[in-house]
C-alpha positions as protocol buffer text, in pm:
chain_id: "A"
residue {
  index: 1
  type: UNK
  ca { x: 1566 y: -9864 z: 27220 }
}
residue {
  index: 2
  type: UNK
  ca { x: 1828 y: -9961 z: 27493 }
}
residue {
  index: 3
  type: UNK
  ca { x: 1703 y: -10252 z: 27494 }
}
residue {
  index: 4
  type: UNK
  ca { x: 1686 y: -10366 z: 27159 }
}
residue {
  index: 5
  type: UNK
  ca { x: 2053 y: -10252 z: 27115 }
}
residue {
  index: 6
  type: UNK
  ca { x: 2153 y: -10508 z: 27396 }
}
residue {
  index: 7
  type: UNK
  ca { x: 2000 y: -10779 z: 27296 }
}
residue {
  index: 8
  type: UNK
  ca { x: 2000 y: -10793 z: 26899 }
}
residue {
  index: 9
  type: UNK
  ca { x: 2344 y: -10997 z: 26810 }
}
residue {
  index: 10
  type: UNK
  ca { x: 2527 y: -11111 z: 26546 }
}
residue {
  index: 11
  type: UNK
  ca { x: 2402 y: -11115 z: 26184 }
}
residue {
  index: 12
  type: UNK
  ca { x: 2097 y: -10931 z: 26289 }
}
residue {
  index: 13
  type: UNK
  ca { x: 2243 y: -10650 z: 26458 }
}
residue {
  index: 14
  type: UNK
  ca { x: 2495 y: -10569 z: 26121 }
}
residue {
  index: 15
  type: UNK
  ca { x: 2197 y: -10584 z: 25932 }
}
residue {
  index: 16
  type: UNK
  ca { x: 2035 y: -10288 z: 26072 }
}
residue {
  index: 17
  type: UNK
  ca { x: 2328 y: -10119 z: 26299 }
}
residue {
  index: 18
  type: UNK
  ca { x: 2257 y: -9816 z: 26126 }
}
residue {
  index: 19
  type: UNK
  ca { x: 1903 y: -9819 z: 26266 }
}
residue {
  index: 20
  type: UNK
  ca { x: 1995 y: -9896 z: 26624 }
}
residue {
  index: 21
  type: UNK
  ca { x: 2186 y: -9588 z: 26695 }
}
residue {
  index: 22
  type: UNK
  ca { x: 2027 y: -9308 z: 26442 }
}
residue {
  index: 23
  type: UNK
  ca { x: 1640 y: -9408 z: 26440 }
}
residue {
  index: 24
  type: UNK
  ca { x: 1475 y: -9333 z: 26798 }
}
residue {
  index: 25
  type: UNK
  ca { x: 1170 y: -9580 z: 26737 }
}
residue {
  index: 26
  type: UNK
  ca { x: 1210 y: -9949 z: 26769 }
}
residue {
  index: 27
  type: UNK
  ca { x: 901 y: -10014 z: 26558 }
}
residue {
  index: 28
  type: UNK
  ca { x: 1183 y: -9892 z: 26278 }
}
residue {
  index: 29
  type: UNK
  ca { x: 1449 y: -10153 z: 26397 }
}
residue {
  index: 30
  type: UNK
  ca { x: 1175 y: -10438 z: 26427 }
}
residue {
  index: 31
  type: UNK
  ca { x: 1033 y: -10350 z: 26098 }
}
residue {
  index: 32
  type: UNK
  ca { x: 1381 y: -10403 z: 25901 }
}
residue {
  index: 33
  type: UNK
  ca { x: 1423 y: -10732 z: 26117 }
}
residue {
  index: 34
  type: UNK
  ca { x: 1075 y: -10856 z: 26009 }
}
residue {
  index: 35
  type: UNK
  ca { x: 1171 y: -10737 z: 25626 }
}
residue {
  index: 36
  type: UNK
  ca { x: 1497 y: -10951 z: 25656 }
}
residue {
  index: 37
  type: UNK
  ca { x: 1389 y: -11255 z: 25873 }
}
residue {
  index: 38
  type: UNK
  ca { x: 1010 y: -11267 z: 25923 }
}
residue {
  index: 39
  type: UNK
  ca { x: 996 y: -11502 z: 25574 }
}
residue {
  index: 40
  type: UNK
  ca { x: 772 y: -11793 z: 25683 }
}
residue {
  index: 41
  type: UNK
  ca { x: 877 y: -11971 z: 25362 }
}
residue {
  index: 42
  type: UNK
  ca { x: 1214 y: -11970 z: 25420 }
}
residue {
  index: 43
  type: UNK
  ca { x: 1155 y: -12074 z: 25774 }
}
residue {
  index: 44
  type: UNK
  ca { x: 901 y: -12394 z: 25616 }
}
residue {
  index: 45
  type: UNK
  ca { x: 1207 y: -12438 z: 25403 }
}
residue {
  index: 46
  type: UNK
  ca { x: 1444 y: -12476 z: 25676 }
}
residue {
  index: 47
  type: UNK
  ca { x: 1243 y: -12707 z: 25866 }
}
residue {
  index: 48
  type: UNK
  ca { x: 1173 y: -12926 z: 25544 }
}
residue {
  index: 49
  type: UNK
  ca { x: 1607 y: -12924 z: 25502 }
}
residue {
  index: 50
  type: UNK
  ca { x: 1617 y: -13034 z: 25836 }
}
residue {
  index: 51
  type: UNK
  ca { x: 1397 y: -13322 z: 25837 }
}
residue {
  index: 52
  type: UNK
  ca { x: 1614 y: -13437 z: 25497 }
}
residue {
  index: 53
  type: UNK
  ca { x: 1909 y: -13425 z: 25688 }
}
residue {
  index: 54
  type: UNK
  ca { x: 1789 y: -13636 z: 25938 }
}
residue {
  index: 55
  type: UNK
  ca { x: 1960 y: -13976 z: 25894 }
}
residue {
  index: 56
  type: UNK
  ca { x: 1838 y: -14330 z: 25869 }
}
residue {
  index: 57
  type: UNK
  ca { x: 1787 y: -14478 z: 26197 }
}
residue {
  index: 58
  type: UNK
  ca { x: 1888 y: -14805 z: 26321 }
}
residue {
  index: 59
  type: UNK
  ca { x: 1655 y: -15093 z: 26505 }
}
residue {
  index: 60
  type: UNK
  ca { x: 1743 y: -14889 z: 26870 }
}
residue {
  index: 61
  type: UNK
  ca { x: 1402 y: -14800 z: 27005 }
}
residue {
  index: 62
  type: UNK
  ca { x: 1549 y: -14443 z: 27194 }
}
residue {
  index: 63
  type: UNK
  ca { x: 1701 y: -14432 z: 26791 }
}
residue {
  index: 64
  type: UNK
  ca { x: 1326 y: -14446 z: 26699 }
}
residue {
  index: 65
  type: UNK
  ca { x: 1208 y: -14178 z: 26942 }
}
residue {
  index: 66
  type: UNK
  ca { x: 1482 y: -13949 z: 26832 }
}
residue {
  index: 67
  type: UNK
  ca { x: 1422 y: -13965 z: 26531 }
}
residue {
  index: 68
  type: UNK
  ca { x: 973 y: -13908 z: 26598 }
}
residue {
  index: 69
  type: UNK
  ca { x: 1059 y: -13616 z: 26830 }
}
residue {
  index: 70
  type: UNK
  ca { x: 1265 y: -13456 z: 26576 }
}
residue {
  index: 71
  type: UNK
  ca { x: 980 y: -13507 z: 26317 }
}
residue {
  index: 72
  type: UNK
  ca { x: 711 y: -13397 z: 26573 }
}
residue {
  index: 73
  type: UNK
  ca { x: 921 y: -13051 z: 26621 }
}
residue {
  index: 74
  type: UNK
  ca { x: 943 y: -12979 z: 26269 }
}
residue {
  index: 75
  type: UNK
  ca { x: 575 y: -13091 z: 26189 }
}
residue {
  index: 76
  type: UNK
  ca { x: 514 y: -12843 z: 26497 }
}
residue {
  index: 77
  type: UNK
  ca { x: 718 y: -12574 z: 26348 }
}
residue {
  index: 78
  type: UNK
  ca { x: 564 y: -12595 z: 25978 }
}
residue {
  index: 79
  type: UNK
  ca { x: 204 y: -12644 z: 26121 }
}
residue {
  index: 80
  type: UNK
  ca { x: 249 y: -12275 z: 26333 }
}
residue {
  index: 81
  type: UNK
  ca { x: 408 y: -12110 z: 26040 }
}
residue {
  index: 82
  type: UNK
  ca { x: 47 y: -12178 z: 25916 }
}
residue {
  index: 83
  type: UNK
  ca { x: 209 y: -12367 z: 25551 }
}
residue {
  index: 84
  type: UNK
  ca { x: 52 y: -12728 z: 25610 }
}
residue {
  index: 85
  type: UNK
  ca { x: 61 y: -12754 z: 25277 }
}
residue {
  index: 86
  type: UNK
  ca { x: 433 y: -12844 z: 25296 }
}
residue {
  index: 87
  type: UNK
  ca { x: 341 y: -13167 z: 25487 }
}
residue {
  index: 88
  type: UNK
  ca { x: 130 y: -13322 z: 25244 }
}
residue {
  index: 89
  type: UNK
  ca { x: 444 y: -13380 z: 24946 }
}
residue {
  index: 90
  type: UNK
  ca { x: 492 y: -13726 z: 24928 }
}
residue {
  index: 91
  type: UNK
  ca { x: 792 y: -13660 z: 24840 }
}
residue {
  index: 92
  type: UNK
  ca { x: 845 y: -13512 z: 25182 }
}
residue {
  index: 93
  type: UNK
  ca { x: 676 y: -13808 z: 25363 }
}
residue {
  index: 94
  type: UNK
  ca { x: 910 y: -14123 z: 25156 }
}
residue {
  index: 95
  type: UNK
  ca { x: 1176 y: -13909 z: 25227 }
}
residue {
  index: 96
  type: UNK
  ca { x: 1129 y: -14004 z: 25598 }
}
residue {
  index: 97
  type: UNK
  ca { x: 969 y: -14322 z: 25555 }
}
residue {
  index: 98
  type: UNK
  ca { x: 1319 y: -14397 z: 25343 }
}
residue {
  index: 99
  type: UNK
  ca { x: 1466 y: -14335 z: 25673 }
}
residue {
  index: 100
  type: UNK
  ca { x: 1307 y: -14638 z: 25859 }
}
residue {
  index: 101
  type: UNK
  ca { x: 1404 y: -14935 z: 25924 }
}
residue {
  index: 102
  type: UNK
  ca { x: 1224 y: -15220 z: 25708 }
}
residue {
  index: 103
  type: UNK
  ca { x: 1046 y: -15394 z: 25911 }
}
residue {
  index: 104
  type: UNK
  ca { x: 879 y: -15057 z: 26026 }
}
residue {
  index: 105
  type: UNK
  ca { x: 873 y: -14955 z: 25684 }
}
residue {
  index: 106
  type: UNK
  ca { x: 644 y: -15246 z: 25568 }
}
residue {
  index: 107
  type: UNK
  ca { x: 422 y: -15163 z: 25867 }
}
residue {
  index: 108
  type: UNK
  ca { x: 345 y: -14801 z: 25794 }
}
residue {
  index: 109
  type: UNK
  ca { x: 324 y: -14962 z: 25403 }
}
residue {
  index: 110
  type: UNK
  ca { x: 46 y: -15143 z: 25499 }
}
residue {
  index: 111
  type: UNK
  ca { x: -78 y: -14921 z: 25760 }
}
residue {
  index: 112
  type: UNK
  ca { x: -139 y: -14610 z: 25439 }
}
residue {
  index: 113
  type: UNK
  ca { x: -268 y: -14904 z: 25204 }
}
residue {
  index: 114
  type: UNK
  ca { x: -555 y: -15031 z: 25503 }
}
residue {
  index: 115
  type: UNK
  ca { x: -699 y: -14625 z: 25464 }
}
residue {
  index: 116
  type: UNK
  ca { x: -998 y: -14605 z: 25205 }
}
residue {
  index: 117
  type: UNK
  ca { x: -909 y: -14396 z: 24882 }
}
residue {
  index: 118
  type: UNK
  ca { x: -1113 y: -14091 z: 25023 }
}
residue {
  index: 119
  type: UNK
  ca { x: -936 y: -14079 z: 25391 }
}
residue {
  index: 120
  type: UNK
  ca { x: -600 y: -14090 z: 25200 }
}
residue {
  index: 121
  type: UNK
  ca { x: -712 y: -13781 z: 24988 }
}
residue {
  index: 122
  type: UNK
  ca { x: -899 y: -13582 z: 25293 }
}
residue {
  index: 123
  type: UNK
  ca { x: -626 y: -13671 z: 25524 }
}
residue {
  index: 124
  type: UNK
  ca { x: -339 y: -13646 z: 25347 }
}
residue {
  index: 125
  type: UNK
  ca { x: -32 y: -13872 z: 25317 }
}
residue {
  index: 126
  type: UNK
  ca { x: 146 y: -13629 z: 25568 }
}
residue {
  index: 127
  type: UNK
  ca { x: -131 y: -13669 z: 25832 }
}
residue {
  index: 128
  type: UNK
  ca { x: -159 y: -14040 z: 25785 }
}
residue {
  index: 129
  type: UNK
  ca { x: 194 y: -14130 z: 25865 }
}
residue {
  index: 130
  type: UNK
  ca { x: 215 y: -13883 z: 26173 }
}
residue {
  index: 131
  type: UNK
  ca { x: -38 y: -14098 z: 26327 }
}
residue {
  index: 132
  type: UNK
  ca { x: 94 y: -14419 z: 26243 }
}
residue {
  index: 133
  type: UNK
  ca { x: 462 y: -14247 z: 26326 }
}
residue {
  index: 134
  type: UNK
  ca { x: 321 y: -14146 z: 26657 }
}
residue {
  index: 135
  type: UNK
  ca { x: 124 y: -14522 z: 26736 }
}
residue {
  index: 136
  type: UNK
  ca { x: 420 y: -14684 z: 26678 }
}
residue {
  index: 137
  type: UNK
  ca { x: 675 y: -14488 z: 26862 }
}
residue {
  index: 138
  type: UNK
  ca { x: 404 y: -14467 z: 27201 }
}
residue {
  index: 139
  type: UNK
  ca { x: 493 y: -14864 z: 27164 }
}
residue {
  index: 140
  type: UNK
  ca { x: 880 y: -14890 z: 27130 }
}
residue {
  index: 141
  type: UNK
  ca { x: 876 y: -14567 z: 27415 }
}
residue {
  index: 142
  type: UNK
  ca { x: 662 y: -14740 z: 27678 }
}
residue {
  index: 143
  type: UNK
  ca { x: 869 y: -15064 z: 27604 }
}
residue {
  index: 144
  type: UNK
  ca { x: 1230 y: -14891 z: 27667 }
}
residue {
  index: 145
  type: UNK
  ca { x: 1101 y: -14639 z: 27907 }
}
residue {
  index: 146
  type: UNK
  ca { x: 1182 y: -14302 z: 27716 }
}
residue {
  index: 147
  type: UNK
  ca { x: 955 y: -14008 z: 27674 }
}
residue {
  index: 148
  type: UNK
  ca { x: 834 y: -13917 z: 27362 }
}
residue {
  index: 149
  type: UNK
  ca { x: 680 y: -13602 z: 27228 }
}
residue {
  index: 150
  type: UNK
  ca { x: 430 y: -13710 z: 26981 }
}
């Protein structure tokens, strides 16, 4: 319980202070953490605000590789939540293909267009575009010597 008491800050620890000093089993403290912050869809949610707020990127290829590691960590972030299912909106994909430049932009157009009907709908948009996404950024990395996490 000592331990818990040291190293739960901020928000967390007002939220159950009470616990921390009158229950004498942790299991109570972590359950009324998990009640308040163990909400996968809130987390998915964050992640999806995050990757809104990223913004457009210029022609810079370490710009580029930014901007794929950033998507890579939230992709990585949704997939272990286990909700996938937030990565197949198109609405979540043109949001971050708005955030392209155009040349690129036409690419991954006719990249998604060159994919048969049924690999589109087994695939998913979401899936398609994190492999063009990651194609195209192992290019402009090796080309400008930065490491990227695709």
């Amino acid at each position: 319980m000592a331990r818990l008491r040291n190293a739960i800050k901020g928000e967390a620890r007002e939220s159950c202070k009470s616990l921390l000093y009158s229950s004498m089993k942790p299991e109570d403290v972590m359950e009324a953490l998990r009640r308040r912050y163990g909400r996968p869809d809130l987390l998915v949610m964050a992640e999806v605000k995050k990757l809104e707020s990223i913004p457009p990127i210029g022609h810079s290829p370490r710009e580029l590789c930014n901007f794929a590691n950033s998507i890579s960590n939230s992709v990585a972030a949704i997939k272990s939540l286990n909700r996938p299912q937030f990565l197949h909106a198109p609405a979540a994909v043109n949001s971050i293909v708005e955030k392209i430049p155009h040349g690129l932009r036409y690419r991954w157009y006719e990249y998604a267009s060159a994919y048969p009907e049924e690999v589109k709908v087994q695939r998913r948009i979401g899936e398609c575009f994190s492999q063009f996404r990651s194609r195209q950024v192992q290019r402009v990395c090796r080309s400008c010597g930065v490491q990227a996490t695709t």
